[in-house]
C-alpha positions as CSV (number, residue, x, y, z in Angstrom):
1,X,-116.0,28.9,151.6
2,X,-115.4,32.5,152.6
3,X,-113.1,33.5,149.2
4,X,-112.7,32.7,145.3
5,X,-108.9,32.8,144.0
6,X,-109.2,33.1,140.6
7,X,-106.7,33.2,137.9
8,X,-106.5,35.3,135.4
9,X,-105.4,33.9,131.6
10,X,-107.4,31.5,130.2
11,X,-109.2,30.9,133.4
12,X,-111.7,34.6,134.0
13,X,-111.2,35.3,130.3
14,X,-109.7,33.8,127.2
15,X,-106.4,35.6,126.2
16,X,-104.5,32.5,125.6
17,X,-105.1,33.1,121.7
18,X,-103.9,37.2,122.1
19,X,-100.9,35.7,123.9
20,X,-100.4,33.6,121.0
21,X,-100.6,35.8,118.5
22,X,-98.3,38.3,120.1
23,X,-95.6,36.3,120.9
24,X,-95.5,34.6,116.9
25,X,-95.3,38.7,116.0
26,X,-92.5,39.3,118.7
27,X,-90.6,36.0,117.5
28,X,-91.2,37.0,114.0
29,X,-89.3,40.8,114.7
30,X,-86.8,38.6,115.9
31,X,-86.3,36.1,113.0
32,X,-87.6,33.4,114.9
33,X,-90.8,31.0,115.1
34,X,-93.7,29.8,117.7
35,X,-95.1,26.8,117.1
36,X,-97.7,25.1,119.0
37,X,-95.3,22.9,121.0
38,X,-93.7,26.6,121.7
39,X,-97.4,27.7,123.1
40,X,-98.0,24.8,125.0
41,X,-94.8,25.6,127.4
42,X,-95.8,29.0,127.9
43,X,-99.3,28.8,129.0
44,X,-99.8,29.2,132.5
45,X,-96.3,31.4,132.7
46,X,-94.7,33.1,135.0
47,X,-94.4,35.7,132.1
48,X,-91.0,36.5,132.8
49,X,-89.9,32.5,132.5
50,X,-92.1,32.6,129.1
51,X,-90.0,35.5,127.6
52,X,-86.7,34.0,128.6
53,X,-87.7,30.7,127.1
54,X,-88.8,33.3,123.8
55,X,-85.6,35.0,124.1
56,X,-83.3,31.4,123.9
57,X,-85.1,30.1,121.3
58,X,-85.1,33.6,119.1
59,X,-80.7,34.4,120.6
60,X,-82.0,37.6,122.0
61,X,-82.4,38.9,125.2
62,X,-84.9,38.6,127.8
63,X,-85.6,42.0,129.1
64,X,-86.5,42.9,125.6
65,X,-88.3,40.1,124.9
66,X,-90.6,40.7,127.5
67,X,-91.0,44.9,127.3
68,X,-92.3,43.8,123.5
69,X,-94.6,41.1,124.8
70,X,-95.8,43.4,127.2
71,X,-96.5,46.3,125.0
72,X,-98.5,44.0,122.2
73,X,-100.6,42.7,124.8
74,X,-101.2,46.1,125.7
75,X,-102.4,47.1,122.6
76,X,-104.1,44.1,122.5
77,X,-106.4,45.4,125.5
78,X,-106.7,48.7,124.4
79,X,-108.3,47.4,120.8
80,X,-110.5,45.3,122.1
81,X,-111.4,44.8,126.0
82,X,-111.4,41.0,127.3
83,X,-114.9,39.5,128.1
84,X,-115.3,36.9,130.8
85,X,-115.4,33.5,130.3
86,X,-118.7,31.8,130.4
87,X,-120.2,31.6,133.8
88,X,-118.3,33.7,135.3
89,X,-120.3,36.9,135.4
90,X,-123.3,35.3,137.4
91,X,-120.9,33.2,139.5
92,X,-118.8,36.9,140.3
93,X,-122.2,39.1,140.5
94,X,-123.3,36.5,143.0
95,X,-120.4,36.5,144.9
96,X,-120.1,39.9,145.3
97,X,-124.1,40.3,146.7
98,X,-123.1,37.8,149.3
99,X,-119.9,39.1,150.6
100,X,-117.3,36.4,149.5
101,X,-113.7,38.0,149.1
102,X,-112.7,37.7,145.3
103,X,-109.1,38.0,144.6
104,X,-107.1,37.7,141.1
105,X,-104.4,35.9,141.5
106,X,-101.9,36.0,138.0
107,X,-98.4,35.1,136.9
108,X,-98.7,38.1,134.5
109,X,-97.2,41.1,136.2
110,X,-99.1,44.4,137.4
111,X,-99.2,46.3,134.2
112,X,-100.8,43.5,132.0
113,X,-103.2,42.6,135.0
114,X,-104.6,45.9,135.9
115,X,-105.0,47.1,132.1
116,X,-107.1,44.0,131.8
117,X,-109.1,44.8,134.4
118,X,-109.8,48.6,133.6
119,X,-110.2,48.4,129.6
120,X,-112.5,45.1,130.8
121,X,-114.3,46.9,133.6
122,X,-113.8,44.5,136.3
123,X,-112.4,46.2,138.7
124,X,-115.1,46.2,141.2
125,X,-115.1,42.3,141.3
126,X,-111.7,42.4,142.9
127,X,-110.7,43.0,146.2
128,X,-107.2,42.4,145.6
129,X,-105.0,41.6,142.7
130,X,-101.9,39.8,143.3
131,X,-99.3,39.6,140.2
132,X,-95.8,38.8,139.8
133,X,-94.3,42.0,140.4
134,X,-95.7,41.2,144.0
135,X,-93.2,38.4,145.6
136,X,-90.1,37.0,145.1
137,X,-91.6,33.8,143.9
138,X,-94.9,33.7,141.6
139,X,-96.4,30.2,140.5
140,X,-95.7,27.1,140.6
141,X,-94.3,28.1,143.3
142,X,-97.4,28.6,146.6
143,X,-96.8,32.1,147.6
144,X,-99.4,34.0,145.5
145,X,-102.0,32.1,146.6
146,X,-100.7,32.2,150.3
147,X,-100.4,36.0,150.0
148,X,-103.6,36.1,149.3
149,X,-105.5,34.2,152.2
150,X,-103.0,36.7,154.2
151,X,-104.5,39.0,152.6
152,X,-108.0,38.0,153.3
153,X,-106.5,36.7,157.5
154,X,-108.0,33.2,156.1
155,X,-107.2,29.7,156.6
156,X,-106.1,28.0,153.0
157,X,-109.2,25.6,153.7
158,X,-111.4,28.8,153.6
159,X,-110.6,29.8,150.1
160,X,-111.7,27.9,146.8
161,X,-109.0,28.5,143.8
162,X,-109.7,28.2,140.3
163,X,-106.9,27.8,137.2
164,X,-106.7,26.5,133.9
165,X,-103.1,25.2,133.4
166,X,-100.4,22.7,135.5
167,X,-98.7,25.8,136.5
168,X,-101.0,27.0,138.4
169,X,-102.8,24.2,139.6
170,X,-99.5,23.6,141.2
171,X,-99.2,26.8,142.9
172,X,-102.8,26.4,144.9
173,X,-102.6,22.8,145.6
174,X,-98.9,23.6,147.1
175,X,-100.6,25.9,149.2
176,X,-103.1,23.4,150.5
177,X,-106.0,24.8,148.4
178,X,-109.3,23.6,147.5
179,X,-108.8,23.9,143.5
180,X,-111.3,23.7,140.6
181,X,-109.3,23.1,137.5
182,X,-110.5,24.4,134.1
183,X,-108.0,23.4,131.6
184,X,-108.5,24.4,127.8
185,X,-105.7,23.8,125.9
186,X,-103.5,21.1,128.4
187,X,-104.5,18.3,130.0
188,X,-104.2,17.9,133.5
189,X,-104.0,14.5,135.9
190,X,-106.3,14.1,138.6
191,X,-105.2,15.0,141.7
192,X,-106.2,15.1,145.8
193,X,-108.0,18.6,146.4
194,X,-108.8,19.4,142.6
195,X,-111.6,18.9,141.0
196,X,-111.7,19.5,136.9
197,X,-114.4,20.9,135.4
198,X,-115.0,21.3,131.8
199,X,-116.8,25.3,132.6
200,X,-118.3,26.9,134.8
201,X,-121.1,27.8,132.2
202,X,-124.8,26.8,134.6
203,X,-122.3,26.8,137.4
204,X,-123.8,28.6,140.8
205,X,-122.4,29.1,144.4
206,X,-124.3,26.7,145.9
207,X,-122.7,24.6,143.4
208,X,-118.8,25.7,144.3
209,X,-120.2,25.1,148.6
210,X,-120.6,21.8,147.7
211,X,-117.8,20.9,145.5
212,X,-115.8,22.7,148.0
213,X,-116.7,20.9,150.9
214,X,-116.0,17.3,148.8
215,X,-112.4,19.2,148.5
216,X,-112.0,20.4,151.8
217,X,-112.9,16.9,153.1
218,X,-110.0,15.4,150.8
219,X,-107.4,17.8,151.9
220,X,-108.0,16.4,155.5
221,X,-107.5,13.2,155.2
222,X,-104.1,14.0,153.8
């Protein structure tokens, strides 16, 4: 295990709920709802398919959909900074001392992603962010994921991925990732290279070797 791929809603911190309450204020501008069902298709993006799906429901367009989802998650961040999920500051401050490449890897695009990270102070976790402003195709799709081991001149095997929804679990186990899944609000089916966990919370490195090395094992008898 040389790198941790990490996404970023829902999985480093919890923003699902800001997401939800900003897009039932954009619907609302808009005369329209968002229900639970609603929230449940939109969690794990890409945030540009979330505000189309917005913009159908609402008879709007999409463009403006998402420039007003943007800005209230904005404001969001600016109010009040994003803390990391459980587990994650000791897993990341532990990483860093032993020279594993850390990379944030998010279907949200660049402006939402590195707002996060300054207003949050977590910049000097990363050593790359890769968003959807980045490629043509963000998750489910693999490229993000692959971009990234580019990134890092690694082997897929190398890195260990870790993402909360069935979009992105999608994305790294299309790009022959090791994957710890840590879903929240969805449920997700077992699959070969994935491993679910319910937190991370008492979670160390020597912990992810080992659970990567069970995953690494499973990819290669694919």
């Amino acid at each position: 295990m040389r790198a941790l791929l990490i996404d970023m809603d829902g999985t480093l911190v919890e923003t699902e709920s800001r997401w939800w309450q900003a897009e039932i204020k954009v619907m609302e501008s808009h005369g329209s709802t968002w229900d639970i069902e609603d929230q449940n298709q939109a969690i794990g993006g890409p945030l540009q398919a979330v505000a189309d799906y917005m913009a159908a429901k609402a008879k709007t367009d999409g463009k403006q959909i998402h420039k007003e989802i943007v800005e209230a998650m904005l404001k969001t961040f600016s109010e009040k900074p994003c803390e990391l999920i459980p587990g994650w500051f000791e897993i990341l401050t532990e990483a860093k001392s032993t020279g594993l490449k850390i990379a944030l890897v998010t279907a949200s695009n660049r402006i939402l992603a590195e707002a996060l990270i300054e207003t949050s102070k977590l910049d000097h976790y990363f050593d790359a962010v890769i968003t959807s402003d980045d490629l043509p195709r963000t998750k489910p799709h693999p490229d993000p994921y692959l971009h990234a081991a580019g990134i890092f001149q690694l082997d897929p095997l190398e890195c260990l991925v870790f993402e909360d929804s069935k979009t992105g679990v999608t994305s790294s186990l299309a790009a022959g990732m090791p994957t710890i899944a840590l879903p929240d609000r969805v449920l997700l089916d077992a699959r070969r290279g994935m491993k679910i966990l319910k937190g991370l919370k008492g979670v160390d490195l020597e912990i992810l070797k080992q659970i990567h090395q069970e995953l690494v094992a499973e990819w290669q008898k694919i």
